[in-house]
C-alpha positions as CSV (number, residue, x, y, z in Angstrom):
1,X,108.3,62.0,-118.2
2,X,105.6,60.4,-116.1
3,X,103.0,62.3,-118.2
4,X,104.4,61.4,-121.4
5,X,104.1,57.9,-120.9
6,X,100.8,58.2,-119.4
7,X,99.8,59.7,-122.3
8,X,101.2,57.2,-124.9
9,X,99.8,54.3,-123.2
10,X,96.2,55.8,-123.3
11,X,96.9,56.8,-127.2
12,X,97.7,52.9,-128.1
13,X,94.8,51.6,-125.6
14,X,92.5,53.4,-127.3
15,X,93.9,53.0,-130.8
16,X,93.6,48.9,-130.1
17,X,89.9,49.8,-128.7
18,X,88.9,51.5,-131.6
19,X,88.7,48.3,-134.2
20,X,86.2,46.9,-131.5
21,X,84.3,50.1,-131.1
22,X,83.7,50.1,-135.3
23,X,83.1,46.2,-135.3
24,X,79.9,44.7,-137.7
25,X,77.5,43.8,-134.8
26,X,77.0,40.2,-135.5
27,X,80.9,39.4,-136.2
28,X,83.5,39.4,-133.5
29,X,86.6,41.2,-134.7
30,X,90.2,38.9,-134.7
31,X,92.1,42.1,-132.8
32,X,89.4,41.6,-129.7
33,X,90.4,38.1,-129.1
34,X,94.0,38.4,-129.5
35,X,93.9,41.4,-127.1
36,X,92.1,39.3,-124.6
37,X,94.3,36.8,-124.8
38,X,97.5,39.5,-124.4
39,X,95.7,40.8,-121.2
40,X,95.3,37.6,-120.0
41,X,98.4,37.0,-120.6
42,X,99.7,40.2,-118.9
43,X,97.6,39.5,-115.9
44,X,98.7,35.9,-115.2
45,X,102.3,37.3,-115.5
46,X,102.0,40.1,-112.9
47,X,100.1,37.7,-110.4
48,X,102.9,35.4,-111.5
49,X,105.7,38.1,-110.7
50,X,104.0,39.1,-107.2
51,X,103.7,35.9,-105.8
52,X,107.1,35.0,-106.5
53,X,108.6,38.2,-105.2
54,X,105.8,37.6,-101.8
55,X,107.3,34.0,-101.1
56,X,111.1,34.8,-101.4
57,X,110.6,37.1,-99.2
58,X,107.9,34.8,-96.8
59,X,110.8,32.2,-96.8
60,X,113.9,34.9,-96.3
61,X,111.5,35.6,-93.5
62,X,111.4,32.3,-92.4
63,X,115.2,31.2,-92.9
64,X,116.3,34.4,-90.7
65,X,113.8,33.4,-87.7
66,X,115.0,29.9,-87.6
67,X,118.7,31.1,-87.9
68,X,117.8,33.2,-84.9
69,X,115.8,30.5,-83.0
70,X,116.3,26.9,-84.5
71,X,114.3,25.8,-81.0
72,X,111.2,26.7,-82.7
73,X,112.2,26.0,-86.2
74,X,108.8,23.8,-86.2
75,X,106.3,26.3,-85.5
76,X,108.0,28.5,-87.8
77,X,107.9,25.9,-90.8
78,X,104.5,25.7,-90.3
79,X,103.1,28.9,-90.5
80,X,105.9,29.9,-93.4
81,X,103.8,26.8,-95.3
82,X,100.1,27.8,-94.6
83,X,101.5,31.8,-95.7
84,X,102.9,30.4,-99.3
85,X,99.5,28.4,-99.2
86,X,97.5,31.8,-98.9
87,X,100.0,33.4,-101.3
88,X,99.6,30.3,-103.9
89,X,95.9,30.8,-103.9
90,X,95.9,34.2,-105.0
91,X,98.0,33.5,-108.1
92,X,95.1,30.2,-108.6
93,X,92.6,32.7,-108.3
94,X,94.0,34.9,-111.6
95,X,94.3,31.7,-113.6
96,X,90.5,30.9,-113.3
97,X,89.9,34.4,-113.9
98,X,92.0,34.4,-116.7
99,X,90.8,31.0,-118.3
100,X,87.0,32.3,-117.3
101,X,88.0,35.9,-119.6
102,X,89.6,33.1,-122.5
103,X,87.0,30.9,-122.6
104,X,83.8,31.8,-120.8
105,X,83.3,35.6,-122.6
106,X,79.5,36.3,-122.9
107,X,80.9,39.7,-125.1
108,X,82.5,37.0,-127.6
C-alpha cells in the first residue's frame, strides 16, 4: 500500500511539474505560482503542526516536574520558557523562508 501511494504522489508531482517544464521562456506560467504558494502553504502548516505538538509536550514536561517538585517550580519555568523560545524560532524561521519563496523568487 506504501508503494502505491508512493507512486501516485510522484505521478501528480510530476504531472503539476510538467506545465512548468513546457512553459514559453519569457512568460511565467499561473500553475508555477499557485503551486509555490500551496507549498508554502504546506510547509508553514507542518512547521506549524510540529511546534505545536514540541511545546505541549515541553509544557506536559514542565507541569509533571513541578507537580513532582514545586520547590524548584522557578528554575523549571525558566528553562520550559527559553525551550518554547528555541522551539518558536524554528517555526519563525519557515515563515521567512516561506515569505522569501513567495515573494523574493529569482525563477519568477
Amino acid at each position: 500500500m506504501r508503494k502505491v501511494l508512493f507512486t501516485l504522489l510522484n505521478v501528480v508531482a510530476v504531472l503539476c511539474a510538467a506545465s512548468a517544464a513546457f512553459a514559453a521562456e519569457g512568460a511565467v506560467a499561473p500553475q508555477v505560482v499557485s503551486m509555490i504558494a500551496i507549498g508554502t502553504a504546506i510547509g508553514m502548516g507542518l512547521a506549524a503542526l510540529g511546534c505545536g505538538i514540541g511545546m505541549g509536550f515541553g509544557l506536559r514536561g514542565a507541569c509533571e516536574g513541578t507537580a513532582r517538585n514545586p520547590d524548584v517550580s522557578g528554575k523549571i519555568t525558566v528553562t520550559m520558557l527559553i525551550g518554547l523560545a528555541m522551539i518558536e524560532s524554528l517555526a519563525i524561521y519557515t515563515l521567512v523562508i516561506d515569505l522569501i519563496i513567495l515573494f523574493a523568487n529569482p525563477y519568477l
